[in-house]
TORGULO-803586 format. One record per atom (N, C-alpha, C): x, y, z. Coordinates in steps of 0.1 Angstrom, whole numbers, plus 5000, padded with zeros to 4 digits. Layout:
XYZ ...
//
This chain:
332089143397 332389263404 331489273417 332189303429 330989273440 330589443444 329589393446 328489553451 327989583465 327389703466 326989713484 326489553491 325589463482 324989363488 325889253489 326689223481 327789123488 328489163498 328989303501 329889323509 328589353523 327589373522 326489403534 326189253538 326189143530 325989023533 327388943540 328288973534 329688893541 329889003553 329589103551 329589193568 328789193580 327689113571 326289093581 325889213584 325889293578 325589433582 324289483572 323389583569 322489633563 323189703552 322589713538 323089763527 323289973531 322489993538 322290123540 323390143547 323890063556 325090073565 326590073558 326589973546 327489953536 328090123531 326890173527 326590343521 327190443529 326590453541 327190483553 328490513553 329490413560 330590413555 331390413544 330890363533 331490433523 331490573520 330490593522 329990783515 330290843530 330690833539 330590933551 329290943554 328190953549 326791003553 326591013569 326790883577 326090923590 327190833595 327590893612 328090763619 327890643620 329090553621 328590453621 329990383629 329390323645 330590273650 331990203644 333190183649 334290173648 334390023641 333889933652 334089833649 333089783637 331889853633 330689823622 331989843611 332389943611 332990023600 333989923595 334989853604 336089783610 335289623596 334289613602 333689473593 333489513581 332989633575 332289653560 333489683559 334789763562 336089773553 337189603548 336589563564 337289433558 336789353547 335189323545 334489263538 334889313524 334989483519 335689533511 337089483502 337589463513 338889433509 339189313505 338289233514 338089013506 337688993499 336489163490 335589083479 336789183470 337789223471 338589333463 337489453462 336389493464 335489623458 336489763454 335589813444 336789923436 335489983436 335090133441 334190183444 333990243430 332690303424 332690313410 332090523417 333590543414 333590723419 332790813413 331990723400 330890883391 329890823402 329290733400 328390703407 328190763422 329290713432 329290773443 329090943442 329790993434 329691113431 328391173434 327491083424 325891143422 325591093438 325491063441 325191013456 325591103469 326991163467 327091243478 327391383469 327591413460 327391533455 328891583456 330191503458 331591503454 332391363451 333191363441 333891273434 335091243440 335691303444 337091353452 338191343438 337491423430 338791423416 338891563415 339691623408 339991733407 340791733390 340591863388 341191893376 342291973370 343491943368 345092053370 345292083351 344792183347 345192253336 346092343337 347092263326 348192333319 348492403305 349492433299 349792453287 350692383281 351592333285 352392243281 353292143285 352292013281 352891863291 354091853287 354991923274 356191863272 357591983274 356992103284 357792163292 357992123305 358692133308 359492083320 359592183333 358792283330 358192383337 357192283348 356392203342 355292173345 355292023358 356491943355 356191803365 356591853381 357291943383 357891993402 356292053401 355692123399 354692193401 353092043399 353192003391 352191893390 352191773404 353591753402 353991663416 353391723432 353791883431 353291933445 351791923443 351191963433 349491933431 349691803433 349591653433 349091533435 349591493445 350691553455 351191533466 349891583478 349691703475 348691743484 347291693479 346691663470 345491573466 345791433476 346491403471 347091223477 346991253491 347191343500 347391393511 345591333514 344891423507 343491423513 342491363503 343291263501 342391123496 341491203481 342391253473 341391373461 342391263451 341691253439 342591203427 342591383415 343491353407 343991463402 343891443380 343191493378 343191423363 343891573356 344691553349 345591623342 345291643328 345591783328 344691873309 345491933307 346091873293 346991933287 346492083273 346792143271 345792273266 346592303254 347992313256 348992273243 348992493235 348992503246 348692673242 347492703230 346292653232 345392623225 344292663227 343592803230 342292823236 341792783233 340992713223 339692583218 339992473226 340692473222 341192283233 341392323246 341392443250 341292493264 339592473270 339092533259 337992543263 337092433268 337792343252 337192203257 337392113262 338692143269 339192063277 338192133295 337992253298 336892293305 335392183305 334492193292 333892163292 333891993297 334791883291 334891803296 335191763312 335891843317 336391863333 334691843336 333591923336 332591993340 331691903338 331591813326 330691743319 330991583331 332491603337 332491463345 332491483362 331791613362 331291623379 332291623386 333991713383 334891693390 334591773402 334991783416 335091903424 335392033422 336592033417 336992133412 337892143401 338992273396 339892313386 340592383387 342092333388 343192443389 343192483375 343792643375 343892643360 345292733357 346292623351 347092703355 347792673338 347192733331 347192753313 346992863311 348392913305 347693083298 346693093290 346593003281 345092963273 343692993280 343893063292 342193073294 341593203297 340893213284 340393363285 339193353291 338493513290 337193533299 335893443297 335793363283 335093283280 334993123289 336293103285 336493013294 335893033310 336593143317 336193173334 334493163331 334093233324 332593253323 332093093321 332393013317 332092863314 332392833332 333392853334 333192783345 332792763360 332292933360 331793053371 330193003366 329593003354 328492923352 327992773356 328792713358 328992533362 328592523375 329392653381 329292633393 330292543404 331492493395 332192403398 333092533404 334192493416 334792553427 336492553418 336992643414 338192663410 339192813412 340592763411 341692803412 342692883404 342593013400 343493063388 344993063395 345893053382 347093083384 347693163373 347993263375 348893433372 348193463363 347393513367 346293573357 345793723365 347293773371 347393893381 345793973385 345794073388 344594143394 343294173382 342694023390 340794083379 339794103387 339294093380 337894183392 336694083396 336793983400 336393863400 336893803414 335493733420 336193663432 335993543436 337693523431 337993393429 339293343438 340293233444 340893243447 342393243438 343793303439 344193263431 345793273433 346793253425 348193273428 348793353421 349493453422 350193513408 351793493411 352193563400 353693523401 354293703401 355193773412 355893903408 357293903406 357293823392 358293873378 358993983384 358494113385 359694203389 360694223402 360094133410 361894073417 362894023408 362593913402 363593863395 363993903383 362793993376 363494033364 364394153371 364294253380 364594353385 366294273386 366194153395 367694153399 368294133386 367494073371 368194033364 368994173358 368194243356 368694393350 369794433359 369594443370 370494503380 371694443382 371794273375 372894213372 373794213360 373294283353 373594263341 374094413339 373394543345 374494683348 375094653347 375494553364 376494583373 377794533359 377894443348 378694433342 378894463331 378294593330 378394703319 377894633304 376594583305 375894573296 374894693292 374694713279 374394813276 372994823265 372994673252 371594683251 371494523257 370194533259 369194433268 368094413258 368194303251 366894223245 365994183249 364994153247 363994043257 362894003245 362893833249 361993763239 360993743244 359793773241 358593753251 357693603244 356393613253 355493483249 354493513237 353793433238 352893563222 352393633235 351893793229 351993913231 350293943234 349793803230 347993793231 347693753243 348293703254 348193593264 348893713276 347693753282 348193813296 349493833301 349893723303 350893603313 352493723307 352193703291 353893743280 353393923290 352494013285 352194113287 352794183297 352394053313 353094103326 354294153323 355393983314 356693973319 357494113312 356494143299 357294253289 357094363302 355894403304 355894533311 356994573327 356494403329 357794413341 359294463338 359594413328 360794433318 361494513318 360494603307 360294783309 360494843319 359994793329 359494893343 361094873353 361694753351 363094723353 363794873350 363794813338 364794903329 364995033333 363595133337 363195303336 364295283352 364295193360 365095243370 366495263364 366995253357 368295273350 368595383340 367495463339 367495583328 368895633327 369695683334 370895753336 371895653332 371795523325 372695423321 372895393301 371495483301 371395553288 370995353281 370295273288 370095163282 369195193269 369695053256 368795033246 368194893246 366794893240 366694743243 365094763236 364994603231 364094553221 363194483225 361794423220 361294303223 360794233215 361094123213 360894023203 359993883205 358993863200 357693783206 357693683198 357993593211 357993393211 356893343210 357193223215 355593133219 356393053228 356793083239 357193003247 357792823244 358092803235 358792703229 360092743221 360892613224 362492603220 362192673203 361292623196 361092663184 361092813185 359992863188 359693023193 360993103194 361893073206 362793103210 364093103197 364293003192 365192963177 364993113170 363593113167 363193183154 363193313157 362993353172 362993513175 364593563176 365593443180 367293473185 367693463168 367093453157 367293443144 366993613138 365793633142 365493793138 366093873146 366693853156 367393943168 368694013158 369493883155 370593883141 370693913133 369093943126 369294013115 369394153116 369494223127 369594383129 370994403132 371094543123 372594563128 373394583140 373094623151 373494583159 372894463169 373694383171 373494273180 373394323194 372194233204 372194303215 373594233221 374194263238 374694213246 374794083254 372694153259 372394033265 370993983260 370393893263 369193873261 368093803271 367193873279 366593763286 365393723280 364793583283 364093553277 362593513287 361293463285 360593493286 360193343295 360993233288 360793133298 362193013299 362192913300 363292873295 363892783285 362792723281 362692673268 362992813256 362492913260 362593023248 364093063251 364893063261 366393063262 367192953252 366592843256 367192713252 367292713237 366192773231 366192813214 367292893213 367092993216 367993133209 369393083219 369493023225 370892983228 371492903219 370792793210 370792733199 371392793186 370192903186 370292983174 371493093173 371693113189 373693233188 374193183180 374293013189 376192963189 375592863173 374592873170 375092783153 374992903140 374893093146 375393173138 376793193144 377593123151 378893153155 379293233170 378293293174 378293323185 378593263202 379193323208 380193213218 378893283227 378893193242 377793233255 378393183264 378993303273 378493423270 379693513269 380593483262 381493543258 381193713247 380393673238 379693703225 378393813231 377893683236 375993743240 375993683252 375693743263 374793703274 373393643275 372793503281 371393513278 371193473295 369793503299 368893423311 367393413306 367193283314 365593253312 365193303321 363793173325 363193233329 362093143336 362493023348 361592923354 362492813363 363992853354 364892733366 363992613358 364292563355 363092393351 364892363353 364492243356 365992113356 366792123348 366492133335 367492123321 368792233324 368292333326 368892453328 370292443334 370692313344 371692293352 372792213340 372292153329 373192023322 373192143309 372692213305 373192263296 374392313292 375192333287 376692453285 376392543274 376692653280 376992683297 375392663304 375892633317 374792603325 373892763324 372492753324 372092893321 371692953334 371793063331 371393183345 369893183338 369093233351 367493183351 366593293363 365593293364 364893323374 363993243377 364293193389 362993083396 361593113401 360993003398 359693013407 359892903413 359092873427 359292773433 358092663427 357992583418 357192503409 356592433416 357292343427 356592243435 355592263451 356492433454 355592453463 354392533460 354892613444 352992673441 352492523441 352692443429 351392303432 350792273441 351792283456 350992243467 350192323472 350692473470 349792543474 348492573472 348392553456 347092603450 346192453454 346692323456 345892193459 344992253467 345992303479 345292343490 344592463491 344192533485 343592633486 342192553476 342692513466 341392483462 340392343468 341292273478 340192183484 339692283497 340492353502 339792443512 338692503510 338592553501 337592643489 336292523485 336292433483 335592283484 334892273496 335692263503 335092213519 334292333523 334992483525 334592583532 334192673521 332892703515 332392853506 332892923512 332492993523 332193123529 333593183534 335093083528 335993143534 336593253527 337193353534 337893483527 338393433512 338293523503 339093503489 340793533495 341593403485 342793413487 343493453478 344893543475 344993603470 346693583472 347393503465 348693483474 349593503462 350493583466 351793593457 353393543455 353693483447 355293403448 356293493446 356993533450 358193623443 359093523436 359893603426 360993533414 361893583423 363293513418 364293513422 365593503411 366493543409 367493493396 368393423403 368893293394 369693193402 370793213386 371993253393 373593303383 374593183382 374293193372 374893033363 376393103351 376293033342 377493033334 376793143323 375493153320 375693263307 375393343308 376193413315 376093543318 377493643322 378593723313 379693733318 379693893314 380693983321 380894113316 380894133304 380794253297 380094303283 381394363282 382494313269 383594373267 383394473254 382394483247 382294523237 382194673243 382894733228 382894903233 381894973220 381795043223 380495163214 380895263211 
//
């Protein structure tokens, strides 16, 4: 494996110079630069980035924490995070958290223990323990919807009540009357927003004399199965049901139509994220979007900004939801 001194010897150049241009440290003419990159490239050198790390005091790696690698929530949003890394020469190491605060935590610890730059964190799994782990390190990171704390940090949230708002207001308009909603567990901030948003929907409709329940998932097809199962055991069945993400749709859509229930003839359902699946399903499902690929890129960039520049203003940026009207969702023929 060749090192600063072979490539400073086939460059004819000084090992300090080698350093130089590799690490940025000090100018170093065009054409000097022009020889130590070529010399690089003939001996193949593969720069060893912990090391450099200790040497200039940045790795150019970064760390994207999630909750779950096998929702489909997650690759449009991961892709826009490695698109804008890739942009500015940053590599991107990916933490899967599995809705797991321990393995959250420790998946922190390890981030921290390998001198990354920074950490997006965009896992409901991370409680105050965690931010306190990481506000300690000292390492430069990025929350995502972990709405208004008192902390200054930079961050993204998501306002649910656009989209849940149009969802309700779509679902009036065709004389639906009770309105279900399956939330995330009920311990994790993130479920908390979406129920209250929910709610707060609904009170605009007082004069419509709405009824409506909430029934708490775990953001999995499982979750979602087993809450659209207890929904059926009450005597009245709701109309419609939104749900909290879209995998928790994709469950209790499961769980209608194998107690006999047609969609959306029967019951009405919408998610809650647009992920891809959502178009191939039958019926194709009505959903509320977030744009997945352009938060990624966004929060990339805010947190290498935040890297480069301390002193810059705290950012503070909000996405609105949107509902995108698909097949399950149809007028409420049922009479009372």
């Amino acid at each position: 494996m060749a090192n600063f001194e072979d490539i400073a010897k086939l460059a004819k150049v000084s090992i300090a110079t080698v350093s130089h241009v590799l690490n940025q440290t000090r100018f170093v003419t065009p054409e000097t630069s022009k020889k130590v990159l070529d010399a690089m490239e003939k001996l193949k050198y593969r720069p060893n980035l912990y090391a450099r790390g200790l040497a200039t005091g940045k790795t150019n790696t970064v760390g994207l924490v999630i909750s779950d690698i096998k929702n489909p929530f997650y690759p449009e949003l991961v892709q826009g995070t490695e698109e804008a890394a890739l942009q500015n020469n940053y590599n991107v190491f990916l933490c899967n958290t599995d809705y797991d605060t321990k393995k959250g935590l420790n998946t922190i610890e390890a981030l921290i223990s390998r001198k990354i730059d920074g950490i997006i964190l965009a896992s409901s799994q991370i409680d105050d323990l965690i931010i306190r782990e990481i506000m300690d390190s000292g390492v430069t990171f990025v929350m995502v919807d972990w709405g208004n704390r008192n902390i200054k940090v930079d961050s993204i949230t998501f306002d649910y009540k656009v989209g849940i708002g149009e969802a309700i207001k779509y679902l009036v308009s065709l004389d639906h009357k009770i309105i279900y909603f399956i939330s995330g567990p009920k311990k994790h901030k993130t479920s908390l927003t979406r129920v209250n948003n929910f709610i707060e929907s609904l009170e605009k409709f007082k004069d419509k004399n709405l009824e409506y329940k909430i029934f708490e998932g775990d953001h999995k097809i499982e979750g979602g199965y087993e809450a659209a199962k207890k929904i059926l055991e009450h005597k009245v069945v709701p109309t419609a049901v939104i749900c909290s993400n879209d995998f928790t749709a994709i469950g209790a859509m499961q769980a209608f139509i194998d107690s006999g229930l047609r969609i959306p003839a029967d019951i009405s359902l919408i998610g809650l994220d647009n992920i891809k699946l959502t178009e191939i399903l039958k019926p194709h499902l009505t959903t509320i979007e977030l744009e997945r690929y352009k938060i990624g890129k966004t929060l990339m960039n805010i947190l290498l900004n935040r890297i480069n520049d301390k002193d810059l203003p705290i950012q503070k940026i909000v996405f609105k939801t949107r509902l995108i009207i698909r097949e399950s969702v149809s007028r409420n023929k049922r009479t009372f």
